[in-house]
C-alpha positions in Angstrom: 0.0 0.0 0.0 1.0 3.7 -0.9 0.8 6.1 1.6 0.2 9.3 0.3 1.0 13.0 1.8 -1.1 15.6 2.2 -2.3 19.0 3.4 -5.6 19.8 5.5 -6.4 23.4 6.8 -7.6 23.0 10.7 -8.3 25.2 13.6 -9.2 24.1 17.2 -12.9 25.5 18.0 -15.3 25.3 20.7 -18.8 24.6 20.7 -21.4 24.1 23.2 -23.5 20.9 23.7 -27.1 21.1 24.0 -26.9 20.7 27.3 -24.8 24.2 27.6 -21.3 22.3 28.1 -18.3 23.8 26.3 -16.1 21.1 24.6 -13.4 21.8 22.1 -12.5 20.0 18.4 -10.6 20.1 15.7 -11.9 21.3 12.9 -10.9 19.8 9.6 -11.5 21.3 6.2 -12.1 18.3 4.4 -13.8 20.5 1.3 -15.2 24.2 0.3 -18.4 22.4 2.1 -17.6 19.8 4.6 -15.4 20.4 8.1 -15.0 17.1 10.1 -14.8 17.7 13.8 -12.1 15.6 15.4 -12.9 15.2 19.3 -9.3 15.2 21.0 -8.5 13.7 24.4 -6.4 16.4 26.6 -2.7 14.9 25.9 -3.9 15.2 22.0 -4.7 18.2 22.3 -1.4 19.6 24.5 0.8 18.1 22.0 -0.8 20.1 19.5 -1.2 23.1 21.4 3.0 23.0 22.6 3.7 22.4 18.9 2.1 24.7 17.1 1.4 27.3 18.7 -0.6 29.0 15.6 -3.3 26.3 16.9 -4.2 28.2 19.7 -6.6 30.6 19.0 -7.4 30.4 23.2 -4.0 31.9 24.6 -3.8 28.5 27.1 
């Protein structure tokens, strides 16, 4: 099998459940039309965050 590279556009968002809980995703621009939301569990998300610190639209 060929792997193949590529690029995806992403931000981290929040949202808020129906139940008026925050919660936090990754967005993924899949197309013009579609974003994916990836659910990240916290060490996900800090590996990200000390990374890249463009990701961090939050200042944590």
């Amino acid at each position: 099998m060929n792997n193949k590279e590529f690029t995806l556009k992403c931000s981290l968002e929040k949202g808020v459940s129906q139940k008026g809980n925050e919660y936090e995703y990754l967005a993924l621009k899949i197309t013009d039309t579609y974003v994916k939301r990836v659910f990240l569990e916290s060490a996900e998300k800090e590996l990200l965050l000390n990374n890249n610190k463009s990701l961090n639209p939050f200042g944590k």
